[in-house]
N, C-alpha and C positions, 0 to 999 in steps of 0.2 A: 843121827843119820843111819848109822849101823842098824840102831833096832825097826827103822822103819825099813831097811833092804832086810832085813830077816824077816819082817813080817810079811811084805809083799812076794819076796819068794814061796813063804810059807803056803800063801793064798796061792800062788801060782800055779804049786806042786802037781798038781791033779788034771793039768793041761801038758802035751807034750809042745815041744819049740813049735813045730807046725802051725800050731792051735794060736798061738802066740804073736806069733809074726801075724798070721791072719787076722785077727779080732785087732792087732795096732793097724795092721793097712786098713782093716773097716772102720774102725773110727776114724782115724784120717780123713777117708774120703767122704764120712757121711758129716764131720763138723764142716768139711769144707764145701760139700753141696750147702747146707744149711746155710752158710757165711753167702754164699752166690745167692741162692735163694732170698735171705733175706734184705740183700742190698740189690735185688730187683722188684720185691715188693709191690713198689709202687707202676714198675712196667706190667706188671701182672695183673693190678687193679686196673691197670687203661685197656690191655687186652681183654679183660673180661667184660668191661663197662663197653668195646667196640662190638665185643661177640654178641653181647644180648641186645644191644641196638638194633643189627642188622639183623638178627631171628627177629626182635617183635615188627620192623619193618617189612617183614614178609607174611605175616601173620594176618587171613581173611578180613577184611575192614579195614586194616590198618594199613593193607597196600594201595588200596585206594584212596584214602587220604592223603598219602604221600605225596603219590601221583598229583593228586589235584594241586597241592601244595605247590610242586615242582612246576607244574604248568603254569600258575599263579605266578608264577618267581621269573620264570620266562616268559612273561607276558608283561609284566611289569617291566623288567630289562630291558624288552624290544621297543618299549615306548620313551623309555628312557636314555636308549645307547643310541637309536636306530633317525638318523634324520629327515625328517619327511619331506616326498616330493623329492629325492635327493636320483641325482644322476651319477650311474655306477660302472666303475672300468673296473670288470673282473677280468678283462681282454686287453690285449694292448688294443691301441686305434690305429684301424690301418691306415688313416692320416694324420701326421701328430699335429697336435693342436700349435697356435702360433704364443709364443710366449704372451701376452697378453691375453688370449686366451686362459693359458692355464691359472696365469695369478687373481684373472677376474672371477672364474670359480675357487679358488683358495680363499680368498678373499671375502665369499659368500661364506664359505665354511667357518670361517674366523671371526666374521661377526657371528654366526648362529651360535658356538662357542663360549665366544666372548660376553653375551646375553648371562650365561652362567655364574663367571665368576667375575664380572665388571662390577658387581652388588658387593662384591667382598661377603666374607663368611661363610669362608672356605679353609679353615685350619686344616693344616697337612698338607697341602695341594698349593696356593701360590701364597705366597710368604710377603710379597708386596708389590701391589697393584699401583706400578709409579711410572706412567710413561713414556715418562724421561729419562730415568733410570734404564728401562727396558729398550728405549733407542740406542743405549751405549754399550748395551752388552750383545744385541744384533749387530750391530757397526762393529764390534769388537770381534765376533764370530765371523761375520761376515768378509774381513780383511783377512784373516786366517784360515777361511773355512777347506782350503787344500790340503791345510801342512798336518804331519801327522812324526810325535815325536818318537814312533820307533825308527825316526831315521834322524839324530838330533845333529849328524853332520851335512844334512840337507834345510835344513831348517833350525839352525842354533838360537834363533829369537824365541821360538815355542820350549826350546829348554831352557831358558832365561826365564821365563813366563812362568813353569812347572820350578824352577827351583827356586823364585821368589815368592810365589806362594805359598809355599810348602813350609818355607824359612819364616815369612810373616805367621803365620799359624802357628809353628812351633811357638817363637816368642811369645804370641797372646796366650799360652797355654802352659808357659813358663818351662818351656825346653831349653836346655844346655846349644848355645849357636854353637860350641864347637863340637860337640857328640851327638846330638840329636839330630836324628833325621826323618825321613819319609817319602811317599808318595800321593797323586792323587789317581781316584777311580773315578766311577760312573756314579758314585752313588752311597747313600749309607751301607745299602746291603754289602754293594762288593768289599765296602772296605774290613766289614767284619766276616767276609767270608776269607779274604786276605790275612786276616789278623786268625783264622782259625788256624789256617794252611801253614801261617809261619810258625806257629809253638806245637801243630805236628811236627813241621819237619826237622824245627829242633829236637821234639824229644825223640826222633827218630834216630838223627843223626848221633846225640848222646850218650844212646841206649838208655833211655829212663823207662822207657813203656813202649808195647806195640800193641796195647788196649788204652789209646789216650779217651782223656776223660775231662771235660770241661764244667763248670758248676757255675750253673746263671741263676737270678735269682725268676721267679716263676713272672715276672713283668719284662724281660728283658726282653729287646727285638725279636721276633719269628724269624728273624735272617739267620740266630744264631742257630735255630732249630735248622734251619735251610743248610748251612756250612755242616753242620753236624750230619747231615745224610747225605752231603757232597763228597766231603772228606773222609767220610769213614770215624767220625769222633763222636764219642756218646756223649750227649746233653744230659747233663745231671739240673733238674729242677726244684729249687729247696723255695719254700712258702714266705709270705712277709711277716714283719712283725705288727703290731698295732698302729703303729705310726705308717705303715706300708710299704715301709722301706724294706730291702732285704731283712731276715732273721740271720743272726749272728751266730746267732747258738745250729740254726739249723747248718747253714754253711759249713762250719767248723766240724759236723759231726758228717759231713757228706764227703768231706775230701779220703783220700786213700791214696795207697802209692801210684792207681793211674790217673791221675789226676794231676792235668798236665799247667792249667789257667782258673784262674777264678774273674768273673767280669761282674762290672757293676753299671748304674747308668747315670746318667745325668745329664737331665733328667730321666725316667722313663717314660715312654710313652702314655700310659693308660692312664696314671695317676700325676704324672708332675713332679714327682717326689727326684730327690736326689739320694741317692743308696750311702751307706757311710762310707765311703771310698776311704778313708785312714784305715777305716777298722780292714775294710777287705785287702788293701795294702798290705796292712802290717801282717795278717794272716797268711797272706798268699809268700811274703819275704820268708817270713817262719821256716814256710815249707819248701822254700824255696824253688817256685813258680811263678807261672808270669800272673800280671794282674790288668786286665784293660779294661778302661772307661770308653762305654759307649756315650759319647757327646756327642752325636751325630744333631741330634736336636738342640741340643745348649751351648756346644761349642764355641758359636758366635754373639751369644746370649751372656751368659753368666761370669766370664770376665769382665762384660761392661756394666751389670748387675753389680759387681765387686767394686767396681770402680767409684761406683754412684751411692754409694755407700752404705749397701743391703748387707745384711748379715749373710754369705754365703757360702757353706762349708768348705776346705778343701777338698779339690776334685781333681787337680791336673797335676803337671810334671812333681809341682813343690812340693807332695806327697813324697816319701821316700817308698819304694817297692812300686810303686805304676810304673809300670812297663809300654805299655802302646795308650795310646787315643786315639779314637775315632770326629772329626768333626766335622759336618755338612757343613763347602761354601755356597751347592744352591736350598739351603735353607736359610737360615736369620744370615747367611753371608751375602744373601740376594743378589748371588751369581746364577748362570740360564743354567738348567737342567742339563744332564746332570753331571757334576762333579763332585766330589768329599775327600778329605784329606785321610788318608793312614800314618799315623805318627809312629817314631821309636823311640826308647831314650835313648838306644845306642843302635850303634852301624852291625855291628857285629849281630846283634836280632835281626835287624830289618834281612842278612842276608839271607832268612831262611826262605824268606817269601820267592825270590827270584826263581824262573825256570829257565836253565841254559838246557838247547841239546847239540853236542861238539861231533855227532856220529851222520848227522844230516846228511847227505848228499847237496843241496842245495848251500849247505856252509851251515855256518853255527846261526844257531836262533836264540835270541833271550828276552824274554819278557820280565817287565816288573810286575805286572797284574795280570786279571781274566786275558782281557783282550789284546793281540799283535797289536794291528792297527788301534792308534787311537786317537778321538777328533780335537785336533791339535786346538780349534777354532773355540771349544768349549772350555780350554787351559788360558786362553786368550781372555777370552769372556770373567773368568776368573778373578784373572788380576786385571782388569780392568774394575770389575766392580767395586773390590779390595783398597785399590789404589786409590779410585773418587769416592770412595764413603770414608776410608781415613778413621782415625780412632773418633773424632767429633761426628762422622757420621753415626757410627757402630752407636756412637753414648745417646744421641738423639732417640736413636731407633731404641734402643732397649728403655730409653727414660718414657717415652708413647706407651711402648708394650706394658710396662708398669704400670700406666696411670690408667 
């Protein structure tokens, strides 16, 4: 060690301190532009790949193709969105119509509609065309359609409603009855927009990072990309592997110290694939970060897939390191539009999500999710559907979807 401090003084000599100090703060900051630069990379190539789109799209010829394009596209649309013959109130009427009036045109609208998806073969869009089913969950809305549980001392049946589904779901997804908890939203999206917000504002409150940083794999919902530009939280996008599942090796080399969750799915959307949710588990515990399964689509699907005795990876609580689920009840739960479950393993996460403000003037405000208000009638509808399809329900329906 001596002779290498002799040596590098030696080489130093012919520089004064000035010179010294200077040339250590420029390396400094040019490895550490470089390290920025090179873990934006790939933002770099989308910015360049948008820049030269939009020049060759203005480029003589080529703007008029586009044009025609675009008019093509709205044209097609307008025949498609637009129902013909149709009578329109862009105005109130200055006499209102008599309630039979109004349902006899709804009614026109609901068959024209209904024409659509009464064929079936409509994946993504209605989940099950059973119209007996779908009488119990309007009758269910329908008796409720007032109550709304940010008032749950006005309405204690609608929190009865939200915290027996909330409980059924953890169960099917193998959550702890006595630590695990949740809520439900509107929808797949809001619940991973929820699930962004809460391990912000953990790592907020922790002091882990104020550059949070999430790692989806390049399949995972658009909502997550949606939550990323809501919240302020960069979407890290890492590629599949052969099998289409997330790459392991890619993930691993994406995380850094802002890097606040790693998500996986199951399935995903595009492909059906199930992500190796152990491996992203046990990765994300490593690092100790959170880790959530988007189930929004499989949630009520591939526990009773398990059940039925399909080979089906671990995916939910009995993973060690999953931290939240997500899972659609108006999807394979064939509950009404929309509701979905946000799961935690623990209370102590779920609190990041909540928004209290104690400084109101009108008094304190707290929400669990997006929305104040919310339609108690759809929490209703919920556990109604839950309740009459029963696990021999769920196991029927997933044994059809199979065959």
């Amino acid at each position: 060690m001596s002779a290498l401090r002799q040596t590098v003084n030696e080489s130093l000599k012919r520089y004064d301190p000035f010179q010294i100090v200077l040339i250590s703060a420029g390396t400094v900051v040019a490895a550490y532009t470089i390290g920025k630069i090179a873990s934006n990379v790939s933002e770099f190539k989308e910015a360049a790949v948008r820049a030269a789109f939009d020049l060759a799209t203005k480029l003589p010829g080529v703007k008029g193709q586009v044009e025609k394009g675009k008019n093509d596209v709205r044209e097609l649309l307008g025949k498609s969105l637009v129902i013909p013959n149709d009578q329109k109130f862009f105005s109130l009427p200055l006499n209102g119509l008599s309630h039979e009036e109004v349902l006899a045109k709804m009614q026109q609208w609901h068959d024209h509609d209904a024409a659509h998806y009464d064929r079936g073969m409509v994946s993504g869009c209605i989940y099950m065309a059973d119209k007996h089913h779908d009488s119990l969950n309007t009758a269910a809305y329908s008796m409720f359609s007032l109550t709304n549980p940010l008032h749950p001392n006005v309405f204690p049946t609608v929190r009865k409603f939200e915290t027996e589904v909330i409980q059924m779901t953890l169960r099917m997804l193998g959550g702890d009855p006595d630590t695990a908890c949740g809520t439900t939203t509107s929808g797949g999206t809001e619940s991973l927009l929820m699930a962004i917000k809460t391990y912000r504002d953990e790592a907020f409150a922790k002091g882990k990072t104020r550059y949070p940083e999430i790692i989806v794999p390049v399949t995972a919902h658009a909502a997550f990309d949606k939550g990323g530009q809501y919240f302020g939280v960069k979407v890290v996008h890492v590629p599949l592997g052969d099998d289409y599942a997330v790459d392991m090796k890619a993930m691993r080399r994406a995380i850094n110290r802002n890097t606040i969750l790693l998500v996986g799915s199951a399935p995903n959307f595009p492909h059906g694939i199930v992500d190796p949710i152990s491996e992203i588990a046990a990765l994300a515990k490593e690092h100790g970060i959170g880790c959530h399964v988007d189930c929004c689509l499989g949630g009520f699907v591939l526990p009773f897939f398990k059940a039925l005795g399909h080979p089906i990876p671990a995916f939910d609580f009995s993973v060690e390191g999953v931290t939240s689920i997500s899972a659609d009840t108006h999807k394979y739960g064939y509950a009404a539009k929309g509701t979905s479950i946000l799961c935690f393993r623990t209370r102590a996460l779920r609190d990041y999500m909540y928004f209290v403000c104690s400084e109101w003037p009108g008094g304190v405000y707290a929400s669990p999710t997006m929305p104040g208000s919310r339609p108690g009638g759809l929490i209703a509808s919920a556990w109604a559907s839950m309740v009459s399809m029963g696990m021999d329900g769920y196991m029927t329906k997933a044994n059809l979807i199979l065959k």
